[in-house]
N, C-alpha and C positions, 0 to 999 in steps of 0.2 A: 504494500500500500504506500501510500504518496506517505502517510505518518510515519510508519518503518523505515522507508527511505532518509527521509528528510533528521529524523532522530541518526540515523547512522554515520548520513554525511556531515551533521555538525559534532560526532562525536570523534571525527577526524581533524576537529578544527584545532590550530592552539591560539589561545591568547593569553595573557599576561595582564589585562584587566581584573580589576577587582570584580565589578559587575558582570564578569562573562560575556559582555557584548565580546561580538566578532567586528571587526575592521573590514568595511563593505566598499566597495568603488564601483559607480553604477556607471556603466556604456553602453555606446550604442553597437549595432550589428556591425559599423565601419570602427568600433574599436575605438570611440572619442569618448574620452570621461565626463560624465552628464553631472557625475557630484559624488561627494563623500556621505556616508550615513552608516550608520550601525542595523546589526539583525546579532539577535539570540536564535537558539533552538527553535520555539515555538515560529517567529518569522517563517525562519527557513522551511519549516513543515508546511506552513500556511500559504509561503511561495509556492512550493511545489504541488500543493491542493488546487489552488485558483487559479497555477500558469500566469499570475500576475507579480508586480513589485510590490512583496510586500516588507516590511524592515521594524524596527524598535524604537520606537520615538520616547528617546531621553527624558525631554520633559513635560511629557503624559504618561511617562511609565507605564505604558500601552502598544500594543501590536499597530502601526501606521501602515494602513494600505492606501498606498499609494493613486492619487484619482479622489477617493471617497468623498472627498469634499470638493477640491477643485475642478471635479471632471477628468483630470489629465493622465487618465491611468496609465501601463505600463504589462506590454504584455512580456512576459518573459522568454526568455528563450532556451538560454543556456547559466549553467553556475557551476563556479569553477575555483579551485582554490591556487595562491600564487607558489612562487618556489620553494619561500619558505613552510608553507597552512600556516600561516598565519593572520592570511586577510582573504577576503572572498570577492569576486566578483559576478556582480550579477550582468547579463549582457539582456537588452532589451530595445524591445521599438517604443520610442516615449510619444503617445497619442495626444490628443487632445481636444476638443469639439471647437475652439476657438482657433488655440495656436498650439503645437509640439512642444511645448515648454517642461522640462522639469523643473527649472529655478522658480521661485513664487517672486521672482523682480519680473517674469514674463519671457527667460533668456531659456535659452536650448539647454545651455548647462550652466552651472553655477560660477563661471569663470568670463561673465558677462555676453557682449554683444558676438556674432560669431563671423570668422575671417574665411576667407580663400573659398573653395568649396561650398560648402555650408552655406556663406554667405551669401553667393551667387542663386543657392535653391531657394533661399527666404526669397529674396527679392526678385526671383521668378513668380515664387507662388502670390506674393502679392498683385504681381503686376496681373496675374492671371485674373485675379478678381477686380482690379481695380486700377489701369495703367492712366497715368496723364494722359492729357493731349500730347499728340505728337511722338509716342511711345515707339520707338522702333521695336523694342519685345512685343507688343501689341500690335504692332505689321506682321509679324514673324507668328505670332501666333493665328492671323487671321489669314494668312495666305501659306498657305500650305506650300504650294508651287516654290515659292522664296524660297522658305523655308530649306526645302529641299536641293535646290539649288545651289542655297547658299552653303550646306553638307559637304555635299560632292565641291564648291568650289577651295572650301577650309582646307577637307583633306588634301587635295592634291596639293596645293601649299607647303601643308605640312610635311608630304612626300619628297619634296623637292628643295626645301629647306637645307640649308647650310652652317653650322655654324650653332654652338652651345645657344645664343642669346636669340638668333633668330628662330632655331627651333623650338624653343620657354613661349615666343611669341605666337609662332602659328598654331602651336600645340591649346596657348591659351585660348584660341578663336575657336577653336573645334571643340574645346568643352563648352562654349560658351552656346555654340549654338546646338550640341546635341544636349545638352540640357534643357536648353528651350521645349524640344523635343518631346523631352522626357516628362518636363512639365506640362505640357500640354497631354501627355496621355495617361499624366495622373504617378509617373514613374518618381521614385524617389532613389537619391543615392543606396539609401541602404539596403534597397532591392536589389541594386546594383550588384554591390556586396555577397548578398544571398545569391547571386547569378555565378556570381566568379568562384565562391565557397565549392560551389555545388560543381563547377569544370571540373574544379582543382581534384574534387574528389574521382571522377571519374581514370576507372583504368583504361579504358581503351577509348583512342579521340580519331575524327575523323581526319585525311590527309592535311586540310589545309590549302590545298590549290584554288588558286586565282578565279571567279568564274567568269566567264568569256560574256555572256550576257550583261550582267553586273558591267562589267570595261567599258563594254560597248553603247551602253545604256550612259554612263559617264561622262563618256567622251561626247555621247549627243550634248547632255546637258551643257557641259565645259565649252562644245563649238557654237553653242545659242548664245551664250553667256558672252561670249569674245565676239561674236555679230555684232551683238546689242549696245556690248561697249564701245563697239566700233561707230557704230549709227550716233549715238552721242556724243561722241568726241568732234 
């Protein structure tokens, strides 16, 4: 049972607490720390019951599951102990009906506003609901063809790229629009994540060759693209 379990795997835990909490670090599926909090026993059982985050809230001296009040639950995934056991982490997709927030400042994680990546998906998803006038993400979102286009124009860029700084650059451009993408079909990095997990595990992969259609279908786009540019210059 999820209690047998959960009694067993914190009876592999050590800490050096007076109180028995265990030392918790809560992530996401891409491995970014969402925050620090403590779990006893009884959590960890209670995680492993509901498949949610649940942990030990210090000052309620009470089981806190995570969500119950805010909305912003926390489905679990995976828990795992570090090299020492003597801290746990729990890995998890952090939900929310509003926003994805674990912080109660309204932040992703407890180490404020979020950069690189991350940052890029917030202010997709925003824009997706709500872009200004004038929004090039909100061109990109509403024409598909662009979109597209603009794909095939990034990568081969990137293919042809030369050089550490030039390549940081083009590389930047093709996250930027296949996330567009992604945002538009509802995709999120840490699916992403879950895509790559799930390769990585496989034993046997297909060849990998090029496909002739795919090129060909490229190069159309790539020669309308250079018309076009042509006709406006």
């Amino acid at each position: 049972t999820a209690e047998e379990l959960g009694l067993s795997y914190a009876a592999c835990i050590q800490t050096d607490r007076e109180d028995g909490l265990f030392t918790t670090v809560v992530c996401s599926r891409g491995n970014e720390a969402l925050g620090l909090v403590y779990s006893s026993k009884e959590s960890v059982v209670a995680a492993l019951q509901s498949g949610r985050g649940v942990y030990y809230s210090r000052s309620r001296s009470s089981l806190w599951r995570k969500g119950d009040t805010s909305g912003r639950h926390q489905t679990l995934h995976r828990l795992d102990l570090d090299c020492d056991g003597d801290a746990l982490r729990f890995t998890v997709t952090q939900n929310g009906a509003d926003i994805p927030a674990f912080c109660h400042l309204d932040y992703y994680t407890c180490w404020g506003a979020p950069r690189g990546l991350r940052h890029l998906e917030d202010t997709l998803r925003q824009r997706l609901e709500d872009a200004p006038a004038g929004s090039y993400t909100k061109r990109l979102f509403e024409d598909e063809t662009l979109l597209r286009d603009k794909l095939v124009e990034e990568a081969q860029e990137l293919s042809e790229a030369e050089g550490r700084g030039h390549v940081a650059e083009e590389l930047a451009d093709v996250l930027y629009f296949a996330m567009v993408r992604a945002a538009k079909a509802g995709v999120s990095l840490d699916d992403a994540v879950v895509e790559l997990d799930k390769r990585a595990r496989k034993v046997t992969r297909r060849k990998g060759d090029s496909k002739a259609f795919r090129i060909q279908a490229g190069e159309a786009i790539l020669g309308k693209s250079g018309n076009e540019g042509d006709a406006e210059s």
